[in-house]
C-alpha positions in Angstrom: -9.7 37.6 34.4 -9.5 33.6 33.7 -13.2 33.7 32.6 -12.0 36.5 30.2 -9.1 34.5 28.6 -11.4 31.3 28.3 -14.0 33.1 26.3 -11.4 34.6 24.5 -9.6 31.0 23.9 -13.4 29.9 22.9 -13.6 32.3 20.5 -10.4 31.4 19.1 -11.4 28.1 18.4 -15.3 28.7 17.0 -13.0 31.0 14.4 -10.2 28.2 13.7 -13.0 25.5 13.2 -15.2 28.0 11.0 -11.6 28.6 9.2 -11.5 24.7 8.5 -15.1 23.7 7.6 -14.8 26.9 5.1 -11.5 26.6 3.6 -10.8 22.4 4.0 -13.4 20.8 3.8 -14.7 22.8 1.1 -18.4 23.7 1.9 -17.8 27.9 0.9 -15.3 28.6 -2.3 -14.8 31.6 -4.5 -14.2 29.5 -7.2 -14.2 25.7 -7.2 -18.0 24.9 -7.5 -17.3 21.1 -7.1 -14.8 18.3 -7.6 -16.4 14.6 -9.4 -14.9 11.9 -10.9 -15.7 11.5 -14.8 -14.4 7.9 -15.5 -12.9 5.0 -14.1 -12.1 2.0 -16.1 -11.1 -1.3 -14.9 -7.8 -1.0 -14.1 -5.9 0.7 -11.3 -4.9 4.0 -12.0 -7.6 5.0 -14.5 -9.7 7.4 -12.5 -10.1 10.9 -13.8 -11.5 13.7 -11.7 -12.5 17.3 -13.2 -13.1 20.2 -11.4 -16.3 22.8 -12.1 -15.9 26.2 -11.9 -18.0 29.3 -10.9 -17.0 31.2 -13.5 -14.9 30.5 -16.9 -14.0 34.3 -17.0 -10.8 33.9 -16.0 -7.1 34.9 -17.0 -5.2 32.1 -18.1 -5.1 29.8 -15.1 -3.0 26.3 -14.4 -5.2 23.2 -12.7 -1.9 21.0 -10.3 -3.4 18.1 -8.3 -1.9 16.7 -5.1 -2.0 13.9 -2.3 -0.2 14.1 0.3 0.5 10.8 3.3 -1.4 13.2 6.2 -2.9 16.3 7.0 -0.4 18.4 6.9 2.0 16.4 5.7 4.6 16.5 2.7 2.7 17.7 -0.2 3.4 15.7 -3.3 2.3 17.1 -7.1 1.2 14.3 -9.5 0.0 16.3 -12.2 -0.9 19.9 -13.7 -2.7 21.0 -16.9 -4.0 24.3 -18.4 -7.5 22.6 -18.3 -9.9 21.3 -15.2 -8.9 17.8 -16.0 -6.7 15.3 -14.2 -4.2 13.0 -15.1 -4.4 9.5 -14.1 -3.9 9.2 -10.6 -0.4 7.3 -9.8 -0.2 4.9 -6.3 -3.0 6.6 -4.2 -4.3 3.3 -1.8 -1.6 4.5 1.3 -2.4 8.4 0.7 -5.5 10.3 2.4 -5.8 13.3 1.1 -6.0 14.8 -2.3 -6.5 18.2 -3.2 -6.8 20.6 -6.2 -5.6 24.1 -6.7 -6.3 26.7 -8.7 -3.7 29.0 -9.7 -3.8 32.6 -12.0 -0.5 32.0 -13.9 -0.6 35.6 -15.3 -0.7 37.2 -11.6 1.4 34.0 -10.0 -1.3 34.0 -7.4 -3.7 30.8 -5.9 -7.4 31.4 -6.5 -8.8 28.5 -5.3 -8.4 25.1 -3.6 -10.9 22.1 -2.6 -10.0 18.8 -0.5 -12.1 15.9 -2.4 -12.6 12.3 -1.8 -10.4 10.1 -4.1 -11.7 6.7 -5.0 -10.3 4.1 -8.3 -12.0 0.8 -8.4 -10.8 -1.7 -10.5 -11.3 -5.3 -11.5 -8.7 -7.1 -9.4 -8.3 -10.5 -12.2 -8.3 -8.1 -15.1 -5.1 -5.5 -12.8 -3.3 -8.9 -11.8 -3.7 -10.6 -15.7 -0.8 -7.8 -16.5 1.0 -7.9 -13.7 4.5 -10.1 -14.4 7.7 -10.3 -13.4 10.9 -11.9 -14.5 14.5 -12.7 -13.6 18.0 -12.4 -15.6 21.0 -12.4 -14.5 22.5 -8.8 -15.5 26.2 -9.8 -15.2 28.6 -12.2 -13.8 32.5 -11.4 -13.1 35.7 -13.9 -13.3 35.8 -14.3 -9.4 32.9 -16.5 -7.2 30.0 -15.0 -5.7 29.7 -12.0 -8.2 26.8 -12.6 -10.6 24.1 -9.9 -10.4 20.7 -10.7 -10.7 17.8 -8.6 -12.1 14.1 -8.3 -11.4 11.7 -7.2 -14.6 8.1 -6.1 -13.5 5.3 -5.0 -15.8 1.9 -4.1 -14.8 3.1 -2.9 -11.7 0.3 0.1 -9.4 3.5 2.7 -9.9 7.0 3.0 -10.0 8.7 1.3 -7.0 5.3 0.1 -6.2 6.3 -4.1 -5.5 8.7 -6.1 -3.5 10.3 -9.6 -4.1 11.5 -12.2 -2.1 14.6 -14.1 -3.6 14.5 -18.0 -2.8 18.1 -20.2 -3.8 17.5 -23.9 -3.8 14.7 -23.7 -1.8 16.0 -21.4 0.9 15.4 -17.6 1.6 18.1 -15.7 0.1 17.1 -12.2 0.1 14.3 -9.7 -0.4 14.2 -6.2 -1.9 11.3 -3.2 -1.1 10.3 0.1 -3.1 11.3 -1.3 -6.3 14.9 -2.1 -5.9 15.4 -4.3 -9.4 18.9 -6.3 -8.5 20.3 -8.3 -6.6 24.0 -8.9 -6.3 26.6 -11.1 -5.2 25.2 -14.3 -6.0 26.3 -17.4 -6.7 25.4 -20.8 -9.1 21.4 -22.4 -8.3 18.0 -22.4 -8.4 16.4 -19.3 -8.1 13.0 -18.6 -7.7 11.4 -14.6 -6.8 8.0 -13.9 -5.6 6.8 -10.4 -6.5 3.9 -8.4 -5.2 2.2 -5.3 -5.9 2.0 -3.3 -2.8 -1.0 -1.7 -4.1 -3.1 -4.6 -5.7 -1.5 -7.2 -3.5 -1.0 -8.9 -7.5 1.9 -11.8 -7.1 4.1 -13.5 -9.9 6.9 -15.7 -9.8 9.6 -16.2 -11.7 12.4 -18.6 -11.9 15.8 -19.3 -13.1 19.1 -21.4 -13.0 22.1 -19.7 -12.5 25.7 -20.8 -13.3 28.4 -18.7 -11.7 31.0 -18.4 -14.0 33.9 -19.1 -11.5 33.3 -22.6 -12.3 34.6 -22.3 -15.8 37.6 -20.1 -15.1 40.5 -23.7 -14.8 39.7 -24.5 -18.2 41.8 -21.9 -19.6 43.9 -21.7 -16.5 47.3 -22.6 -17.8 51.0 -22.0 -16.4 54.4 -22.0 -18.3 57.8 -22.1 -16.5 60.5 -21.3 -19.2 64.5 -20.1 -18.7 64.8 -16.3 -19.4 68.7 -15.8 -19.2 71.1 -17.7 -17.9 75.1 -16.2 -17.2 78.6 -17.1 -16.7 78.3 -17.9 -13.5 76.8 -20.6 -11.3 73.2 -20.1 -9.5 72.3 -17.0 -12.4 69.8 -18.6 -13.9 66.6 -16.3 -14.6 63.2 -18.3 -15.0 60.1 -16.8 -15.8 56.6 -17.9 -15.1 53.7 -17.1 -17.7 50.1 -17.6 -16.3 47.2 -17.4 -18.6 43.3 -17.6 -17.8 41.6 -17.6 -14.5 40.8 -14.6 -12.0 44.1 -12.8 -12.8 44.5 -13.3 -8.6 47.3 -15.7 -8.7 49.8 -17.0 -6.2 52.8 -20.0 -6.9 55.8 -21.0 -5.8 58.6 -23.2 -7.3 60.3 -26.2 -6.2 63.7 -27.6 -7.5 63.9 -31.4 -6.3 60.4 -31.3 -4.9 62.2 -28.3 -2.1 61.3 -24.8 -1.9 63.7 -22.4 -3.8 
């Protein structure tokens, strides 16, 4: 009986791995003949693959390429055309698998689909040449420690595709990851942000000197102290105190005589 179920189990698994060197790695097809790359300019991101068919005598069909982080793993559509053609591929160097499929838009139905090799090369001075980042400072509020800073990048392998690292006066301050563009609650300094491509590994820094507006707030910070009413009777006097400028976060007291009243 146990030499039964292990020839069975053998069996099992001479199907499953005729299953996989059929269907994934692509060596039979019904109707993806091959997969090839067409062009690849300097830059990252300029590959373009087309895929051959069998046969052109087809209904009308939709091309949808993918990549995906593993086998198996979360599938993730960069592109799809009404021709054989793809896009240009978005951030590809972390992924390891791309595949194409073949789809029969009239019945709604897959026909086909082929795992390839994906491969951009690219001139590293002329990707990094365009790569640049710069820093502003998006807003800054009436109280200390409010000013938002923001992070500019061009030339960058794809969207959330960099990091930075935020230096004040020298010092690490903070850093950021996927693409995150601001940095808030800062205050008056020097400021200088390293960027990087987490593709191309291209760096830039930028700089700039922040003041916090805080600083400027007492200049226009002025208080009056005037009589409002004042009645027939002794201690009914009604003062009032008019503050203008600053925060608007305000605290006083008064004094009669240089004593608390």
């Amino acid at each position: 009986m146990k030499t039964i179920q292990k020839l069975f189990s053998v069996v099992l698994l001479s199907m499953a791995m005729l299953f996989w060197t059929q269907n994934v790695l692509g060596q039979v097809h019904p109707l993806i003949q091959s997969v090839q790359k067409i062009s690849d300019g300097p830059l990252i991101h300029d590959a373009v693959y087309q895929v051959t068919l069998k046969s052109t005598n087809l209904p009308r069909y939709q091309t949808s390429w993918f990549y995906d982080r593993s086998w198996g793993g979360m599938r993730t559509k960069f592109g799809s055309s009404n021709s054989t053609t793809s896009p240009m591929v978005p951030n590809v160097a972390k992924y390891l698998n791309f595949f194409v499929v073949i789809r029969d838009t009239v019945n709604n139905v897959s026909l086909d689909s082929m795992v390839f090799n994906f491969t951009d090369t690219f001139n590293r001075s002329l990707t990094c040449a365009s790569f640049n980042a710069s820093l502003s400072k998006v807003s800054d509020g009436p109280i200390s420690n409010d000013v938002t800073l923001g992070v500019h990048v061009t030339g960058a392998s794809s969207v959330g595709g960099f990091s930075s690292v935020l230096h004040l006066n020298g010092n690490y301050n903070a850093a950021s990851y996927n693409g995150l563009t601001q940095f808030y609650n800062k205050t008056s300094g020097s400021y200088r942000i390293i960027v990087e491509d987490t593709v191309t590994n291209c760096k830039d820094t930028a700089y700039l000197n922040v003041i916090d507006s805080v600083s400027n707030l007492c200049a226009n910070f002025n208080v009056t102290l005037t009589k409002v009413s004042d009645g027939p009777n002794s201690n009914d006097v009604t003062l009032g105190v008019n503050i203008t400028g600053g925060s608007g976060r305000n605290w006083f007291n008064i004094r009669k005589n240089g004593n608390f009243v």
